[in-house]
N, CA and C atoms of all chains as a GROMACS GRO file, in nm:
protein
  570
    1UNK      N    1   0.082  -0.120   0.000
    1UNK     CA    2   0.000   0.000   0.000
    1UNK      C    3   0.085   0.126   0.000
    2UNK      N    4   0.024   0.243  -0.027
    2UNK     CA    5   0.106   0.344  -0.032
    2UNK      C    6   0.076   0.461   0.040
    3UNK      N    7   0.160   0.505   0.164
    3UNK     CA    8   0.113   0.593   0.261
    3UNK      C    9   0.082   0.751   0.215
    4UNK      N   10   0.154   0.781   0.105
    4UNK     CA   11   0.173   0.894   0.068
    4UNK      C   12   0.182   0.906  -0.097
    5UNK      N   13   0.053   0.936  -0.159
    5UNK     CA   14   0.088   0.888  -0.331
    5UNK      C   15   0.096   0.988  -0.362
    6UNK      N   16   0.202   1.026  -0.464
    6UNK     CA   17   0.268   1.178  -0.475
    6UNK      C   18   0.217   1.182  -0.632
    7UNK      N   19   0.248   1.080  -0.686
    7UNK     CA   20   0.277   1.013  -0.799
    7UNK      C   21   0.422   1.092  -0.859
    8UNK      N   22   0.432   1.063  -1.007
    8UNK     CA   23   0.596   1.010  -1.036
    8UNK      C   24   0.632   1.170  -1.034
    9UNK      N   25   0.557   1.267  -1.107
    9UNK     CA   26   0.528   1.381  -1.111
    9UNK      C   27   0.638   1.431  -0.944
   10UNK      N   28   0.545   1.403  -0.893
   10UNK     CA   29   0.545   1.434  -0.685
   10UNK      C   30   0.675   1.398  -0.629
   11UNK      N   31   0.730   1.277  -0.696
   11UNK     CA   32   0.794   1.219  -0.649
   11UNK      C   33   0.931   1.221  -0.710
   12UNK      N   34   0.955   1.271  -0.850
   12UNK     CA   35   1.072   1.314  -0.865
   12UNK      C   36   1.111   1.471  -0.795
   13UNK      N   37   1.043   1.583  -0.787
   13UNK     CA   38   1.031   1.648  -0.727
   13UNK      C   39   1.031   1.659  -0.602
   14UNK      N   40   1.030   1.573  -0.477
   14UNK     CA   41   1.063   1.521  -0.405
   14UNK      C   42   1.214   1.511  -0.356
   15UNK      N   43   1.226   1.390  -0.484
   15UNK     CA   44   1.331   1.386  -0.464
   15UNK      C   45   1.478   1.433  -0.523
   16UNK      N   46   1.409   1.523  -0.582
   16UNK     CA   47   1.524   1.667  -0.629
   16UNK      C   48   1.529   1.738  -0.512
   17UNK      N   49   1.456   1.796  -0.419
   17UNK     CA   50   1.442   1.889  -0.333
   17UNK      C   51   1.529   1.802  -0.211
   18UNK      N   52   1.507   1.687  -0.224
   18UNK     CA   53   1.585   1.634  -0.054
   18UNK      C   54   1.737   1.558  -0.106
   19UNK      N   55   1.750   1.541  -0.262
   19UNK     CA   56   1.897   1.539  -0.288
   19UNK      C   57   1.968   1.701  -0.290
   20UNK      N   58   1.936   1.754  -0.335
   20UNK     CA   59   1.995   1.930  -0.342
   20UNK      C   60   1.998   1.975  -0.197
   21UNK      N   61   1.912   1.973  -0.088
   21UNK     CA   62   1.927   1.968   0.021
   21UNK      C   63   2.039   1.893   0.105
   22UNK      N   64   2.042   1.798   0.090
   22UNK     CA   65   2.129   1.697   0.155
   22UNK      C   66   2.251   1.747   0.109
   23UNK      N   67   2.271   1.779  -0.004
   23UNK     CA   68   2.427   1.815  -0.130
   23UNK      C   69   2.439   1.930  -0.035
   24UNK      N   70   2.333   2.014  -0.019
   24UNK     CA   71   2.360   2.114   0.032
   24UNK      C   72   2.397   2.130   0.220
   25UNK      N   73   2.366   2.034   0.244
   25UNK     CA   74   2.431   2.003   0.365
   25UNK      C   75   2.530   1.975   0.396
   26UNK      N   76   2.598   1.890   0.334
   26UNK     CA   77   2.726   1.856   0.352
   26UNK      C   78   2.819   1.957   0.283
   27UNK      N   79   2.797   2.061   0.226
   27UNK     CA   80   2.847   2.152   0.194
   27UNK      C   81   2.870   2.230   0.326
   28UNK      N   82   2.765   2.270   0.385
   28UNK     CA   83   2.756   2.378   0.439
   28UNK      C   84   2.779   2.312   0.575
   29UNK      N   85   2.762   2.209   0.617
   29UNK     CA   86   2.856   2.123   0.722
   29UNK      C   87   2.998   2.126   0.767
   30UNK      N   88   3.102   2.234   0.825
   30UNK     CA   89   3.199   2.203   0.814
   30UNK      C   90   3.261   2.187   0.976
   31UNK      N   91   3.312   2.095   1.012
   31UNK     CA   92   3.342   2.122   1.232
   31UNK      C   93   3.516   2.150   1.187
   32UNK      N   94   3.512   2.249   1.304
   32UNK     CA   95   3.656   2.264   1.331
   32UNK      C   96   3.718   2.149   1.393
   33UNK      N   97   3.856   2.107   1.290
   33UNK     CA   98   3.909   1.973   1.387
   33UNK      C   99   3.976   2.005   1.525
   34UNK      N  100  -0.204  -0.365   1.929
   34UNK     CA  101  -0.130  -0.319   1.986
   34UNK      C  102  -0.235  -0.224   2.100
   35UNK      N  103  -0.257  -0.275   2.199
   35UNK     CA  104  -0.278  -0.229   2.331
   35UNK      C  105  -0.263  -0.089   2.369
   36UNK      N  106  -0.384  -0.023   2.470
   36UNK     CA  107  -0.321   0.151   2.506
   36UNK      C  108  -0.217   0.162   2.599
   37UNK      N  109  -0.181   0.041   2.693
   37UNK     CA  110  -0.091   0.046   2.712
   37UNK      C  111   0.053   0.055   2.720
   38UNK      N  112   0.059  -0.058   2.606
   38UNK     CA  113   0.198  -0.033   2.525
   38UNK      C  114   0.242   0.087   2.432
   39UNK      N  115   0.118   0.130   2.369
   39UNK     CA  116   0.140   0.264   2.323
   39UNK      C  117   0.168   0.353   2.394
   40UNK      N  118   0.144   0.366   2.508
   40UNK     CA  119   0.151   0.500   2.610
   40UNK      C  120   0.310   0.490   2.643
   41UNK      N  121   0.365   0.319   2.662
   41UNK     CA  122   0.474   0.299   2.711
   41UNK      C  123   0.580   0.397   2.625
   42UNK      N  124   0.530   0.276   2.501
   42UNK     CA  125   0.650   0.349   2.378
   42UNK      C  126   0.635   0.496   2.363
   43UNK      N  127   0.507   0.532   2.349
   43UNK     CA  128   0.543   0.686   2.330
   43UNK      C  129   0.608   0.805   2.436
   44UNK      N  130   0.589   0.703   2.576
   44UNK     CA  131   0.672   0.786   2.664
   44UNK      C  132   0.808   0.756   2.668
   45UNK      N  133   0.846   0.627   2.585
   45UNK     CA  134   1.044   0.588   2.561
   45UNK      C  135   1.036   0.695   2.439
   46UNK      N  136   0.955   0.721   2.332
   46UNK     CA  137   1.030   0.832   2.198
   46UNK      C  138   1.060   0.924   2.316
   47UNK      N  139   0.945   0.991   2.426
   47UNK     CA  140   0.951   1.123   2.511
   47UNK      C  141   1.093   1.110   2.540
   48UNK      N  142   1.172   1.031   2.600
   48UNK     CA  143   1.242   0.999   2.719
   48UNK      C  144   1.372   1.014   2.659
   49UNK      N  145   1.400   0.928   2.484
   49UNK     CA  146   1.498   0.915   2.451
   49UNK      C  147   1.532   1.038   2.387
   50UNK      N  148   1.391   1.101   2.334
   50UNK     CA  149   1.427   1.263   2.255
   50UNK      C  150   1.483   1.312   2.359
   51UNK      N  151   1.422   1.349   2.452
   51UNK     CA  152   1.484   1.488   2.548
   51UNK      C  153   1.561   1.397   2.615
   52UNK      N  154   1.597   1.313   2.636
   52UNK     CA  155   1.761   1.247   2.686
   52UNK      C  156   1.871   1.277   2.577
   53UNK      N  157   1.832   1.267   2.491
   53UNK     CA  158   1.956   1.339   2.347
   53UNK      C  159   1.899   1.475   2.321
   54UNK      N  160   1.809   1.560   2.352
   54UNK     CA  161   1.789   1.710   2.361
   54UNK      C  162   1.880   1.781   2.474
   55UNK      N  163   1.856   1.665   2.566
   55UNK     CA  164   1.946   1.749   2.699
   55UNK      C  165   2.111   1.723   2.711
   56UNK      N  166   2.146   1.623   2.579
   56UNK     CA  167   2.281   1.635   2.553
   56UNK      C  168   2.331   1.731   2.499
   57UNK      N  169   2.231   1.755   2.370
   57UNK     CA  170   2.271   1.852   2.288
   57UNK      C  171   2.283   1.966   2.344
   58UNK      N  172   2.204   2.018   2.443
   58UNK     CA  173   2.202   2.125   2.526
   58UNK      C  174   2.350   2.157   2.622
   59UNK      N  175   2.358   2.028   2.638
   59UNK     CA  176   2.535   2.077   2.676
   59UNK      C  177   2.602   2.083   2.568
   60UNK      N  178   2.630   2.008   2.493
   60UNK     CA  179   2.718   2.072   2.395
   60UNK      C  180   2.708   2.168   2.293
   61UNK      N  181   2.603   2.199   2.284
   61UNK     CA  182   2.547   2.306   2.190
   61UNK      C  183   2.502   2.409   2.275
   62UNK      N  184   2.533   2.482   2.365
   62UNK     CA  185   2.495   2.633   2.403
   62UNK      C  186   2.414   2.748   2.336
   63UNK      N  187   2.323   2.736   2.376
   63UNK     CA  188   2.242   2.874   2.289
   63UNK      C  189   2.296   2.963   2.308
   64UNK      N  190   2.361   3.023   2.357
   64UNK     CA  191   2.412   3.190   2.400
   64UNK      C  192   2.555   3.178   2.306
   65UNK      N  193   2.620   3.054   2.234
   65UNK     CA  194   2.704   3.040   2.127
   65UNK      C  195   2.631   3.088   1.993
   66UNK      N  196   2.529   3.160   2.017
   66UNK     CA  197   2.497   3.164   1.807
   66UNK      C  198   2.411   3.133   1.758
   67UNK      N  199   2.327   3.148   1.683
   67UNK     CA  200   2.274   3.088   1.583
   67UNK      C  201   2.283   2.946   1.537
   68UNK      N  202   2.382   2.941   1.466
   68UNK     CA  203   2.428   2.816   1.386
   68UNK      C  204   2.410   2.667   1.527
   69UNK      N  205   2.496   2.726   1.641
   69UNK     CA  206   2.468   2.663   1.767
   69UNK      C  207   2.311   2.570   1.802
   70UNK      N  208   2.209   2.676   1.771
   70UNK     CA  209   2.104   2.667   1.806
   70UNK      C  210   2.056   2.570   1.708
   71UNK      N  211   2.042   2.549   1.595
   71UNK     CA  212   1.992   2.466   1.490
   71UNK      C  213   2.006   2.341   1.572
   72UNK      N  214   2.097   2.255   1.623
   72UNK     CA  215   2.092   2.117   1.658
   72UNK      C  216   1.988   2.085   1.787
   73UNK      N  217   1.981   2.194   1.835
   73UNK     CA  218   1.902   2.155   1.980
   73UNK      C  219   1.759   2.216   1.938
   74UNK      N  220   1.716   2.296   1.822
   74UNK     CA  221   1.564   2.304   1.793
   74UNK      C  222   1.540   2.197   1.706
   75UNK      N  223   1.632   2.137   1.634
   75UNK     CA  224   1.585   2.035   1.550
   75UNK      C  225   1.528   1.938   1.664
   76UNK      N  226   1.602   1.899   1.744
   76UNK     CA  227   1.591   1.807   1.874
   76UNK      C  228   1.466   1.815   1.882
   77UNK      N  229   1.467   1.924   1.945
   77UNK     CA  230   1.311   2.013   1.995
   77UNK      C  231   1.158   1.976   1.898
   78UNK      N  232   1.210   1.990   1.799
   78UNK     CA  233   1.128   1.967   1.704
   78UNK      C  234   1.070   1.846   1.688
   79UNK      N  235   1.213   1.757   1.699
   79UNK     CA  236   1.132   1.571   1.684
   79UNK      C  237   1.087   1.525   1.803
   80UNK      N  238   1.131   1.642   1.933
   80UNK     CA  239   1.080   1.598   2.085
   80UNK      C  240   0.906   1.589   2.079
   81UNK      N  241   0.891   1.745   2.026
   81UNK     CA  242   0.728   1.744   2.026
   81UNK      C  243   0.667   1.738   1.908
   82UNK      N  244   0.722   1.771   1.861
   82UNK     CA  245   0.638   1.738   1.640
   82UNK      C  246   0.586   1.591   1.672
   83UNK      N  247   0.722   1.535   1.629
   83UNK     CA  248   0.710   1.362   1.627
   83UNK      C  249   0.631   1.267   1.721
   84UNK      N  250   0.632   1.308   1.869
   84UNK     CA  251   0.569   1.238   1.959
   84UNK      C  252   0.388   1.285   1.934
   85UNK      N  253   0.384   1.444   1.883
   85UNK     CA  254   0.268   1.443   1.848
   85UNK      C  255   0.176   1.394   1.769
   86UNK      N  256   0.262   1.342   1.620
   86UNK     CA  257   0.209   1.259   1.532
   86UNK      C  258   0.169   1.160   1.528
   87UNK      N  259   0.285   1.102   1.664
   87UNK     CA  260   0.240   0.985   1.672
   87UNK      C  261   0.142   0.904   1.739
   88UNK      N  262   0.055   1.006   1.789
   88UNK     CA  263  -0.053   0.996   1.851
   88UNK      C  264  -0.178   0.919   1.817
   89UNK      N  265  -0.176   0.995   1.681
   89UNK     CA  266  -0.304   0.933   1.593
   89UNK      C  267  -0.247   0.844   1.475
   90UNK      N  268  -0.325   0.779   1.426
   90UNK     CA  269  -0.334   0.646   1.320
   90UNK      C  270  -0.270   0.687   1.245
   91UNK      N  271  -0.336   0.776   1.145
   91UNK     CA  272  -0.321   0.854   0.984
   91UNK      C  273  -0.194   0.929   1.040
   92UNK      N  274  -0.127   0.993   1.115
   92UNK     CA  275  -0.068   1.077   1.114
   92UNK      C  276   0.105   1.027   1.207
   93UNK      N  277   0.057   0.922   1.203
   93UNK     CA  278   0.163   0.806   1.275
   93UNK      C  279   0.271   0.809   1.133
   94UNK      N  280   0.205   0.810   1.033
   94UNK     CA  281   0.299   0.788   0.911
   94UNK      C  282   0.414   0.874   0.877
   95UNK      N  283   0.330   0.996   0.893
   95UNK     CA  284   0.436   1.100   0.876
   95UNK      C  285   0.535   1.112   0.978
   96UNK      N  286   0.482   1.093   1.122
   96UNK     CA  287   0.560   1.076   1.241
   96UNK      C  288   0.692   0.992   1.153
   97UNK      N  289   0.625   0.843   1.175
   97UNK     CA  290   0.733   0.760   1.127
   97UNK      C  291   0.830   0.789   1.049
   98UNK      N  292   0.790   0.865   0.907
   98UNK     CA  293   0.867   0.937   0.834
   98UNK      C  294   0.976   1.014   0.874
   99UNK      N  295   0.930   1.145   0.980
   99UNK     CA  296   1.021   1.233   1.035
   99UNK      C  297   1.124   1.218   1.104
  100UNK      N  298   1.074   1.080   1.190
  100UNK     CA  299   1.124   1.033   1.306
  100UNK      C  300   1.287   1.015   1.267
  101UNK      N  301   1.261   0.910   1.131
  101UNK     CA  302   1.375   0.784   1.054
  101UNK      C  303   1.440   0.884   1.022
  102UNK      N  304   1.359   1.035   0.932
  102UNK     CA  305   1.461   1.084   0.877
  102UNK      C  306   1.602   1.186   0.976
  103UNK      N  307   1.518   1.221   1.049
  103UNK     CA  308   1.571   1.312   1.213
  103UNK      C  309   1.753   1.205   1.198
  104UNK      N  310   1.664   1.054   1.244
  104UNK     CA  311   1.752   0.964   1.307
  104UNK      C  312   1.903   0.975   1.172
  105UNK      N  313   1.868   0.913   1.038
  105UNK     CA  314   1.957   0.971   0.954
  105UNK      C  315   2.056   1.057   0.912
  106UNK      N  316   2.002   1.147   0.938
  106UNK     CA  317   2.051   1.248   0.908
  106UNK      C  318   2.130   1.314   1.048
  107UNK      N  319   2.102   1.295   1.138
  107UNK     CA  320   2.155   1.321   1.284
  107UNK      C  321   2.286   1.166   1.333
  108UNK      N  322   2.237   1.061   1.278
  108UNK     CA  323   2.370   0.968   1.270
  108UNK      C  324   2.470   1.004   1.179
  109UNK      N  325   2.416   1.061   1.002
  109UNK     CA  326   2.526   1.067   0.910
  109UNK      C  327   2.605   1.209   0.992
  110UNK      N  328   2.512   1.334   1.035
  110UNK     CA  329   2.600   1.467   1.090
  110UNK      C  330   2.694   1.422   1.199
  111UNK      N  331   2.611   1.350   1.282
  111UNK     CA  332   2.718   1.307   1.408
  111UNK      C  333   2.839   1.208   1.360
  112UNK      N  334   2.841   1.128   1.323
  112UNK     CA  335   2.971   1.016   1.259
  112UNK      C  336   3.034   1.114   1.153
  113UNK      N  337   2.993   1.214   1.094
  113UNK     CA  338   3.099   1.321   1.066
  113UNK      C  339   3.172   1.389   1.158
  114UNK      N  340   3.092   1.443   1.274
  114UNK     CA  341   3.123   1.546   1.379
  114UNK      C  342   3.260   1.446   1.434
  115UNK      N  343   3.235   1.302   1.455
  115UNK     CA  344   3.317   1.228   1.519
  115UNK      C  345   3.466   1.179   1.435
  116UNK      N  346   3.372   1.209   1.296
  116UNK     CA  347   3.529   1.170   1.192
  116UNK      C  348   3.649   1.275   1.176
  117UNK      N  349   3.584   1.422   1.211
  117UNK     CA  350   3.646   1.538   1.195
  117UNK      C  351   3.787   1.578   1.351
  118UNK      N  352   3.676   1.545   1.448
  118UNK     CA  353   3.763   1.528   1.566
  118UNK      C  354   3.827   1.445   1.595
  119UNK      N  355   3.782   1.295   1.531
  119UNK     CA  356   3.863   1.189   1.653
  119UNK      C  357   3.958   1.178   1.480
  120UNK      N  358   4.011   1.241   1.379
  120UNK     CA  359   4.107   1.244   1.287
  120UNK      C  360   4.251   1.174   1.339
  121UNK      N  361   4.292   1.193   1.464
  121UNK     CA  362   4.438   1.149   1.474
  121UNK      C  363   4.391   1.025   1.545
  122UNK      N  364   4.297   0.951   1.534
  122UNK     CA  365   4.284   0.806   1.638
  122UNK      C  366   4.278   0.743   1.540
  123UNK      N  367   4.325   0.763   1.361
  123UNK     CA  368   4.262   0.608   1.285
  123UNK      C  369   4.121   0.695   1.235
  124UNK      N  370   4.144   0.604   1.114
  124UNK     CA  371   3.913   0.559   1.045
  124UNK      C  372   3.884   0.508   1.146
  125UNK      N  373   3.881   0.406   1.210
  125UNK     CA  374   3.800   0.294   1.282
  125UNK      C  375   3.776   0.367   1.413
  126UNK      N  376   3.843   0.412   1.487
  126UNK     CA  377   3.835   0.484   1.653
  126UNK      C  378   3.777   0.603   1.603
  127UNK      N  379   3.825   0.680   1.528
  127UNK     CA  380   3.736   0.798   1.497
  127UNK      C  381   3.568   0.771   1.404
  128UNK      N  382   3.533   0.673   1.357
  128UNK     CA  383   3.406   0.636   1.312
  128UNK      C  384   3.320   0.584   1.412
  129UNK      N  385   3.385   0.546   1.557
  129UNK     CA  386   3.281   0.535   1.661
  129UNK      C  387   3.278   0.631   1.779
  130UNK      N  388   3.372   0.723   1.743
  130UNK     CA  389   3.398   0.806   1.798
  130UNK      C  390   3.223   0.848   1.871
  131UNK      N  391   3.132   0.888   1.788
  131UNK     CA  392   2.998   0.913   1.829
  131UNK      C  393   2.918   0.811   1.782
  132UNK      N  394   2.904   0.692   1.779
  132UNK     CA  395   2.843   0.555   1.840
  132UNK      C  396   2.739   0.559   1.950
  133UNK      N  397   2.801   0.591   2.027
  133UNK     CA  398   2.718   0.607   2.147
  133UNK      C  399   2.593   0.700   2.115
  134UNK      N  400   2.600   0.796   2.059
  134UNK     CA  401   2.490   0.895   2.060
  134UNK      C  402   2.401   0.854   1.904
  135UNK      N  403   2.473   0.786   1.821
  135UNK     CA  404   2.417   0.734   1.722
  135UNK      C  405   2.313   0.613   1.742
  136UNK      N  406   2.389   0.537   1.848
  136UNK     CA  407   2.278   0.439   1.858
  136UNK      C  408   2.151   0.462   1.955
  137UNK      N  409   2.219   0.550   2.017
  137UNK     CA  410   2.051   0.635   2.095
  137UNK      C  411   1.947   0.692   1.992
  138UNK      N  412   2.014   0.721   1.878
  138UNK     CA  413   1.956   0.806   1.833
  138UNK      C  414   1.893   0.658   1.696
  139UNK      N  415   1.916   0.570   1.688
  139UNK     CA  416   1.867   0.416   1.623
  139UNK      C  417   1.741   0.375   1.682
  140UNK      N  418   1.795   0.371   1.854
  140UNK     CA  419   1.688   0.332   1.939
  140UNK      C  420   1.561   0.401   1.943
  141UNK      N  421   1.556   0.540   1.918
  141UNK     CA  422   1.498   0.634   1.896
  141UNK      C  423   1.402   0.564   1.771
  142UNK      N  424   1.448   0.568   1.647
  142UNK     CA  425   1.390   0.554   1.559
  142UNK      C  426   1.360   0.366   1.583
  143UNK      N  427   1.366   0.320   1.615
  143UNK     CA  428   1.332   0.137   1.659
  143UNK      C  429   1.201   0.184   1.754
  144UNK      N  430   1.200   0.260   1.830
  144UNK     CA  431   1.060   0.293   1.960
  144UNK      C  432   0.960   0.320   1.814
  145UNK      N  433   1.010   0.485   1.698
  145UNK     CA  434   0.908   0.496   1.628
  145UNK      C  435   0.841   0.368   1.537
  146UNK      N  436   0.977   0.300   1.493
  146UNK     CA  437   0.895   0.176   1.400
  146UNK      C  438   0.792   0.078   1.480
  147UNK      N  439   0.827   0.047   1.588
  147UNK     CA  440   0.744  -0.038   1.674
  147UNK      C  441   0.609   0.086   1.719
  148UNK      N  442   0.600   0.170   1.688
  148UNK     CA  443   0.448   0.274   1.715
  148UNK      C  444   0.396   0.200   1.599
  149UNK      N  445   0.440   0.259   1.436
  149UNK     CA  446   0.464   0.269   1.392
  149UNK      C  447   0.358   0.147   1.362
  150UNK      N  448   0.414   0.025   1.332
  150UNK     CA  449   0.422  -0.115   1.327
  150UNK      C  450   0.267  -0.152   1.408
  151UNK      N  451   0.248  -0.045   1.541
  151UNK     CA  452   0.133  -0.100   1.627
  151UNK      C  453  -0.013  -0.054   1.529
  152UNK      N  454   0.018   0.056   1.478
  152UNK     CA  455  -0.108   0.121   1.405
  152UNK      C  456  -0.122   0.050   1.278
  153UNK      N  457  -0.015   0.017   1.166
  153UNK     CA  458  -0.020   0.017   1.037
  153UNK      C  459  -0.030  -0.167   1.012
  154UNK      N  460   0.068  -0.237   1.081
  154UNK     CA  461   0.124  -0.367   1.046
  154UNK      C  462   0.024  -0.457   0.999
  155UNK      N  463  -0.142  -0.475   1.033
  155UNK     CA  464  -0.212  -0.571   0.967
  155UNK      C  465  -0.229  -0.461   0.811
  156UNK      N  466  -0.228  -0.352   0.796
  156UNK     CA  467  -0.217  -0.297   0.622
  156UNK      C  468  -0.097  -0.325   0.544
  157UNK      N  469  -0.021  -0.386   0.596
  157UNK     CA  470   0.150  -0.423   0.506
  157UNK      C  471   0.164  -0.490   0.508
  158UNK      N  472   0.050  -0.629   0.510
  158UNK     CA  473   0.078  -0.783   0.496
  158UNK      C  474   0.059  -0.726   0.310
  159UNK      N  475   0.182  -0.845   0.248
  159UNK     CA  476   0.167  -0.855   0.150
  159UNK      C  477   0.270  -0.744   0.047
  160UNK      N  478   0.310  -0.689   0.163
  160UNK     CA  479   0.383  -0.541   0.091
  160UNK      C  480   0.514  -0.557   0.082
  161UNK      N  481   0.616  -0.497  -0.042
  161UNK     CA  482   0.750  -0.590  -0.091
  161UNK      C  483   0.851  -0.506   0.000
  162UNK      N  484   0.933  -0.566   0.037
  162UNK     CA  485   0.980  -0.495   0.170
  162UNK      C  486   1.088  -0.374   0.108
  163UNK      N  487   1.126  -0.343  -0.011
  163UNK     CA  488   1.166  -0.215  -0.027
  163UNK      C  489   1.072  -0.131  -0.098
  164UNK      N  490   0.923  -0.113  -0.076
  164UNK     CA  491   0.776  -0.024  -0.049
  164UNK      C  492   0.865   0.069   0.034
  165UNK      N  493   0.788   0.184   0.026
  165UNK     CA  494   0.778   0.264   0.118
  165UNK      C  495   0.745   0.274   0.282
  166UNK      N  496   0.845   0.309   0.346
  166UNK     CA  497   0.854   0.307   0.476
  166UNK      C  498   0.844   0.135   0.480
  167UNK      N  499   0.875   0.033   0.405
  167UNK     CA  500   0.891  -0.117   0.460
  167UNK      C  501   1.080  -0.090   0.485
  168UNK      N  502   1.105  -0.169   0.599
  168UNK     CA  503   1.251  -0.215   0.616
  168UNK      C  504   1.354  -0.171   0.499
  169UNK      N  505   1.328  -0.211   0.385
  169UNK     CA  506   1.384  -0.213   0.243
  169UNK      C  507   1.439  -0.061   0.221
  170UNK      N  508   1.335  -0.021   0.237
  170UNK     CA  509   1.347   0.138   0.221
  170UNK      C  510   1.408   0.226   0.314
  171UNK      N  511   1.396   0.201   0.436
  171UNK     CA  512   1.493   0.271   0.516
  171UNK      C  513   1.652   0.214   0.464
  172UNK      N  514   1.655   0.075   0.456
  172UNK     CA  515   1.806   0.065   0.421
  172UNK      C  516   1.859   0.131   0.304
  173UNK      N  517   1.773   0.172   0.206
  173UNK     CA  518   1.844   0.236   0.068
  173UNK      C  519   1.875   0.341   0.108
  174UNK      N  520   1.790   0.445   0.214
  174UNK     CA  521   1.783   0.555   0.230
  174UNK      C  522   1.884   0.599   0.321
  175UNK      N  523   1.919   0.482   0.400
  175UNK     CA  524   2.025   0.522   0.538
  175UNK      C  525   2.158   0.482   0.458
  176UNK      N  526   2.172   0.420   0.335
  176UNK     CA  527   2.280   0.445   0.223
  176UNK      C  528   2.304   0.581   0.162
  177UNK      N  529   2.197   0.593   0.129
  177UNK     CA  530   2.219   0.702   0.006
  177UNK      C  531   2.207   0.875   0.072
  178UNK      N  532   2.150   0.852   0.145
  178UNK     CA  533   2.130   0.980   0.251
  178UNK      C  534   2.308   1.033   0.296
  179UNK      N  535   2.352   0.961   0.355
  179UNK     CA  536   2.502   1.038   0.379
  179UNK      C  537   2.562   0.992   0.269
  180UNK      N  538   2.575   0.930   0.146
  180UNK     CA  539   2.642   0.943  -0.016
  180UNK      C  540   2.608   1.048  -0.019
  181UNK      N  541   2.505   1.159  -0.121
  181UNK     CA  542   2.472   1.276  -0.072
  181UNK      C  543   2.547   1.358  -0.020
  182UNK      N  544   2.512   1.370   0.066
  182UNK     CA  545   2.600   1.418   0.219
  182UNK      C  546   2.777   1.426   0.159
  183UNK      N  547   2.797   1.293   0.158
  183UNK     CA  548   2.952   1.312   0.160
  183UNK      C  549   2.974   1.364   0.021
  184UNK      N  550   2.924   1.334  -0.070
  184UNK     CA  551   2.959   1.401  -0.236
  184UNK      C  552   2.933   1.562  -0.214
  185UNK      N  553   2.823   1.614  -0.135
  185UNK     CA  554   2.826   1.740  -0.116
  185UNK      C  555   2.913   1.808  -0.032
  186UNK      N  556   2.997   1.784   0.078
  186UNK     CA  557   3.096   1.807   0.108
  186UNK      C  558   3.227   1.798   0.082
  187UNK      N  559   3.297   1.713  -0.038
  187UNK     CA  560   3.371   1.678  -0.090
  187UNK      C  561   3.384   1.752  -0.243
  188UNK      N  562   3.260   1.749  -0.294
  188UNK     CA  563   3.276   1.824  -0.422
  188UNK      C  564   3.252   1.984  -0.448
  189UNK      N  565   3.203   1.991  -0.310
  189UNK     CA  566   3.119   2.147  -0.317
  189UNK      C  567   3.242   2.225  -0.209
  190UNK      N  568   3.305   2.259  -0.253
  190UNK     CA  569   3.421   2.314  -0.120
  190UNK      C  570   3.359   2.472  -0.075
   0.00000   0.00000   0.00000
């Protein structure tokens, strides 16, 4: 079953927004050693 | 799944959030900044967002959702935080360097799947276990989530 149907539309969009995010996290992630 | 056991588990998400909120709170100081503050409202956020969701049936899902992703993304930041500092102990001593707070933060997300599991589990008989939110799917995601992560810190200087 499907908790959340975005469809493919929804769901590449999705998951453009939480890969570019994430990219963008570890970018902007940096600890002083 | 019983009101009892639900009350249990949802008072271990309570217990284990603000037991890793009130870590973060020592090491993260609000009166340090801004940037400071982000780790202990995110906290904050999955303390009461998440426990709230998980209240009701329909809305357990998204809980579940938030919960895994919190947990993710707070293991891949922390096993960085730990790779950056514990640098002169080795890969291996410096990759468990924050272990400890990673697997609190597992356990965390194991309390949400077992909510989780109490509301949904007779609707996912039959369902292929890399479906959405099945087992399958957290493992691709707890892969590819810090890949990501590390390609964006590595390529993006």
């Amino acid at each position: 079953m499907q908790y959340f149907y975005v469809g493919k539309p929804g769901w590449l969009v999705l998951h453009a927004a939480a890969i570019a995010f994430t990219f963008w996290l570890g970018h902007v992630v940096r600890f002083q050693p | 799944m019983g009101r009892a056991q639900r009350s249990a588990l949802l008072w271990a998400l309570v217990a284990l959030g603000l037991g890793g909120w009130l870590l973060h709170a020592r090491i993260h100081p609000l009166q340090a900044g801004l940037v400071m503050a982000i780790p202990p409202s995110v906290g904050l956020l999955d303390v009461v967002g998440v426990t709230l969701l998980f209240l009701g049936r329909g809305t357990a899902k998204l809980g579940y959702l938030l919960n895994g992703l919190f947990a993710i993304y707070g293991i891949t930041i922390m096993t960085h935080f730990g790779l950056v500092r514990g640098a002169d102990l080795g890969t291996l001593r410096a990759l468990t360097t924050m272990l400890p707070d990673s697997l609190l933060l597992f356990g965390d997300f194991l309390v949400g799947k077992a909510l989780f599991d109490g509301y949904w589990a007779e609707a996912r008989t039959g369902v292929k276990p890399w479906n959405f939110l099945a087992p399958g799917w957290w493992v691709v995601h707890f892969a590819l989530i810090p890949t990501v992560y590390a390609l964006g810190h590595v390529l993006w200087k």
